[in-house]
C-alpha positions in Angstrom: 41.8 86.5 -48.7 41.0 82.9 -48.0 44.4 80.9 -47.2 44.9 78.5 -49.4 48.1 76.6 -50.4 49.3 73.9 -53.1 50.0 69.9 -52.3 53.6 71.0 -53.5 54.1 73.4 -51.2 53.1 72.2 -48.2 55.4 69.2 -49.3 58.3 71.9 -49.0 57.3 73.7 -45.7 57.2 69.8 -44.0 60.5 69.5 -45.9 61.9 72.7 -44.1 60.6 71.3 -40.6 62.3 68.4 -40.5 65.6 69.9 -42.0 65.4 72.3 -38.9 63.8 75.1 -40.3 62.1 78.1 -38.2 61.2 80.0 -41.3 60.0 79.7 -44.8 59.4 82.0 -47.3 56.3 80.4 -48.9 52.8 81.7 -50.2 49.4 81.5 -48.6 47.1 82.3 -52.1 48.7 80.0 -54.7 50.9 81.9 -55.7 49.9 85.4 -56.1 51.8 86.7 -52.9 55.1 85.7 -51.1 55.8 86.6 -47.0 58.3 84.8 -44.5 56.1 82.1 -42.8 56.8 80.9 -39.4 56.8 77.0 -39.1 56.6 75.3 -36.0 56.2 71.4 -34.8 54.7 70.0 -38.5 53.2 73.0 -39.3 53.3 76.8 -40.5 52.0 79.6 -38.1 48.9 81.9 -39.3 48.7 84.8 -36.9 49.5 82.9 -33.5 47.2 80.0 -34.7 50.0 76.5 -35.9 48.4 75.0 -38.4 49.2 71.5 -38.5 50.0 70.5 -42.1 48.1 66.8 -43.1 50.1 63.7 -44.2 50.7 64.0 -48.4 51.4 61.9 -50.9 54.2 62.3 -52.7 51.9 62.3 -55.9 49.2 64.4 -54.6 48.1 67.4 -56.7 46.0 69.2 -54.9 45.0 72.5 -53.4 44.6 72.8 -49.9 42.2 75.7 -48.0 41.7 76.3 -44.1 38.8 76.0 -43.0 38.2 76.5 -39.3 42.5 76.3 -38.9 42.5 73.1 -40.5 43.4 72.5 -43.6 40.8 70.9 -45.7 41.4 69.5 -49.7 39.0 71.3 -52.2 37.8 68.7 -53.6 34.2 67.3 -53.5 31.5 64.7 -55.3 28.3 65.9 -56.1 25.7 62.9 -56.0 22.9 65.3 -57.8 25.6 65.3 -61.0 27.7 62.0 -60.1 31.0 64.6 -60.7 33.7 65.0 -58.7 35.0 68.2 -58.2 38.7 69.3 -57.8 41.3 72.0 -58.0 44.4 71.6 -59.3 47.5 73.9 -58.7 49.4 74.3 -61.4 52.8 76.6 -61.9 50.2 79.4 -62.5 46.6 79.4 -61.9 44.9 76.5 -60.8 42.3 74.7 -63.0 39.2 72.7 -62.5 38.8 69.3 -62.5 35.8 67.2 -63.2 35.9 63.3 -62.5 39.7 63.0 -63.7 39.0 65.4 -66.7 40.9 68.8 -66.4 39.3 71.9 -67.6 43.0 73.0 -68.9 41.8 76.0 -71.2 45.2 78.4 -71.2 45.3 79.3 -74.6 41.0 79.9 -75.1 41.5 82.1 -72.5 44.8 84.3 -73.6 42.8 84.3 -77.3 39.8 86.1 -75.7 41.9 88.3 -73.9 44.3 89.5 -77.0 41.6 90.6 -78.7 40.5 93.3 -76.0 37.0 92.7 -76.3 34.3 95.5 -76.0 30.7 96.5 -75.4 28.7 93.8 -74.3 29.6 90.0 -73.9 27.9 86.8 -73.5 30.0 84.4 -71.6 28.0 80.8 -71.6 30.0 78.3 -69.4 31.7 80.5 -66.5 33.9 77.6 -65.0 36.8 79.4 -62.7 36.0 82.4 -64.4 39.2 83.3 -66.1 37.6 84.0 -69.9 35.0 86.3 -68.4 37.8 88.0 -65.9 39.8 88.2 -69.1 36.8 89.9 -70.9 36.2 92.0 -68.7 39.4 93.8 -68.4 38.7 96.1 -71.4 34.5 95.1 -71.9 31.8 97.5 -70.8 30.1 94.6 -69.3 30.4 90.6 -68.9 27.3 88.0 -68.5 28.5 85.0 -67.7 26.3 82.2 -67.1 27.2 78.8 -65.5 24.8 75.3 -65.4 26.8 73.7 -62.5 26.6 75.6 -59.2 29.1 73.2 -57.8 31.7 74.4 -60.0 31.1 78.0 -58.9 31.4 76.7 -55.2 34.9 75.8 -56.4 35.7 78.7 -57.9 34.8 80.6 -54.8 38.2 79.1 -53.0 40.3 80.1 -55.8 42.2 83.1 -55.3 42.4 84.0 -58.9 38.5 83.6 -59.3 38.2 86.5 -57.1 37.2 89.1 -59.6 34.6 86.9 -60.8 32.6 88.0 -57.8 33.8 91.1 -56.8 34.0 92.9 -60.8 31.5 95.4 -61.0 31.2 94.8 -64.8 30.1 91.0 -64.8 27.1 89.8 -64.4 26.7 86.2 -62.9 23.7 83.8 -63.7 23.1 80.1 -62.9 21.2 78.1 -65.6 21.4 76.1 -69.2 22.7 78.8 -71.7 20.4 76.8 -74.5 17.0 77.7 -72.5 18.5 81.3 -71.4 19.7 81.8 -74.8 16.2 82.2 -76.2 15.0 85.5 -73.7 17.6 87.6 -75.2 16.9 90.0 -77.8 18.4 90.0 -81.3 21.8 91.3 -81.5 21.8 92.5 -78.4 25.6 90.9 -77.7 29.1 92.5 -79.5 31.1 89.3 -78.8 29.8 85.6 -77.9 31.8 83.0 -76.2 31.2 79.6 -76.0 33.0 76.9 -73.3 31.3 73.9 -72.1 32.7 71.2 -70.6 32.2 67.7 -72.7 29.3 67.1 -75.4 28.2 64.4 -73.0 27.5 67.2 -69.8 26.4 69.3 -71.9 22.8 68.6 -73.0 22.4 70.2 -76.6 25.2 72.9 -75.9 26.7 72.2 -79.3 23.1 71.9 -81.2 22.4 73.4 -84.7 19.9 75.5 -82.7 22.0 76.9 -80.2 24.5 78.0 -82.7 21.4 80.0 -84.3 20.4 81.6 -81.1 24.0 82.5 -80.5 23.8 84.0 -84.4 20.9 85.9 -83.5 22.1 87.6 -80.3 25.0 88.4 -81.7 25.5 91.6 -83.3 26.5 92.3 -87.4 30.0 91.9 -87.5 30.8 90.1 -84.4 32.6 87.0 -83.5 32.0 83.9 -81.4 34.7 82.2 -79.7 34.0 79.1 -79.1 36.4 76.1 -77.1 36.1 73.2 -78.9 37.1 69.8 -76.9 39.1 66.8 -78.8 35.5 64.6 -78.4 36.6 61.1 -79.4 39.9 62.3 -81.4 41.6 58.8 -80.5 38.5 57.5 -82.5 39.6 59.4 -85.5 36.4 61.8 -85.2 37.0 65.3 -86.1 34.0 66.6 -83.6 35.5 70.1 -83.9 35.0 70.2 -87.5 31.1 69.0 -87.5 30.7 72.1 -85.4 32.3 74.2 -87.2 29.8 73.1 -90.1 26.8 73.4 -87.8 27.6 77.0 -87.1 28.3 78.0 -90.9 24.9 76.0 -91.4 23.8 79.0 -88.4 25.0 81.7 -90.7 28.6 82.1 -88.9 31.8 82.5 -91.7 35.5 80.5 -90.1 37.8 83.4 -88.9 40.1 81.0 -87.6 40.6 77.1 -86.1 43.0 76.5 -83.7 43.0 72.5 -83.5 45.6 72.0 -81.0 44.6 74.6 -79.1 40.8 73.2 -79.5 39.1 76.4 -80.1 37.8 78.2 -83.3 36.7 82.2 -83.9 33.6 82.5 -86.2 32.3 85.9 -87.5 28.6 86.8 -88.5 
């Protein structure tokens, strides 16, 4: 497992240095393990190796990975998408953040999984790949299809991304869901879910004809799931709602809205 630790706790192993400390008990995968870690002069030992930790801010949130023992902040620009990319620890799994704007999807994601999804899903907008982990779980198989290769590249040093490339039951594809949309056959999905990131990255993601393609690859009787960002909700827009109506407009019937949550399940 790549090592990788939080801003935070690297704050609290230099912390433990310079009160005298020999020892920490700290963790080297954000969280998903603990082990006694040996420290040494402003740094932490891995295997005989003393990694030296970098100066941090105080109000840095970040998540650190070694690379070649050093320890190297993921967090990168893109010039081909003017985005900068960056994970952020949090007090469980890290999310993604896109030029300041944080992919923070908790609840989507615990939704999707509650509902022990089955057959075969359609996952458009991979991200760190928690929904389609989530689906996976109980699902006979997973497509999940991502547009931006950088964010994968992310998701790579993520510990809890992990089974996104190693589950035998998902099936991982790079491209625009509205042009990959169109090869699959009629209801040839049992469940659909839809994340994107905002309506302005997202080319027609949240069109009247990709909610029809998503109708017709959907099986009778199944549901869409479909995150829903607050687009302009300081502007008194209710962008959620004009969805909504451009899905029933598709065919799709309201299950149920979640609006501070941001997502909705629609039926067919």
């Amino acid at each position: 497992m790549q090592v990788i630790l939080s801003s935070k706790e690297l704050r609290r192993m230099q912390e433990a240095i310079a009160a005298g400390g020999k020892e920490i008990e700290s963790s080297l995968d954000l969280g998903l393990t603990t082990a006694k870690i040996k420290l040494g002069n402003n740094g932490f030992y891995h295997g005989k190796t003393l990694i030296d930790i970098p100066k941090i801010r105080d109000d840095d949130q970040s998540c650190y990975v070694l690379l070649k023992n050093k320890l190297e902040k993921v967090q990168f620009f893109s010039p081909e998408t003017n985005i900068l990319y960056k994970l952020i620890p949090t007090s469980f799994r890290p999310i993604l953040q896109c030029s300041g704007t944080s992919m923070h999807k908790k609840e989507f994601v615990e939704r999707v999984e509650a509902d022990k999804l089955t057959g075969k899903v359609l996952d458009a907008g991979t991200g760190l790949g928690y929904t389609a982990i989530s689906a996976a779980k109980t699902a006979e198989e997973v497509l999940t299809i991502e547009k931006d290769k950088n964010v994968l590249q992310v998701a790579k040093f993520n510990p809890y991304s992990q089974e996104l490339f190693s589950g035998k039951n998902i099936k991982r594809l790079i491209g625009n869901i509205v042009q990959k949309i169109i090869a699959f056959s009629d209801e040839e999905f049992d469940f659909v879910i839809f994340d994107a990131g905002t309506p302005k990255s997202s080319d027609d993601f949240f069109s009247l004809k990709n909610y029809q393609q998503a109708f017709r690859v959907l099986k009778r009787n199944g549901k869409l799931y479909h995150y829903l960002p607050k687009h302009h909700i300081h502007k008194g827009r209710d962008f959620g709602g004009e969805a909504i109506e451009r899905m029933r407009r598709a065919g799709f019937k309201l299950i149920e809205r979640k609006v501070e949550e941001s997502y909705v399940v629609m039926g067919k």
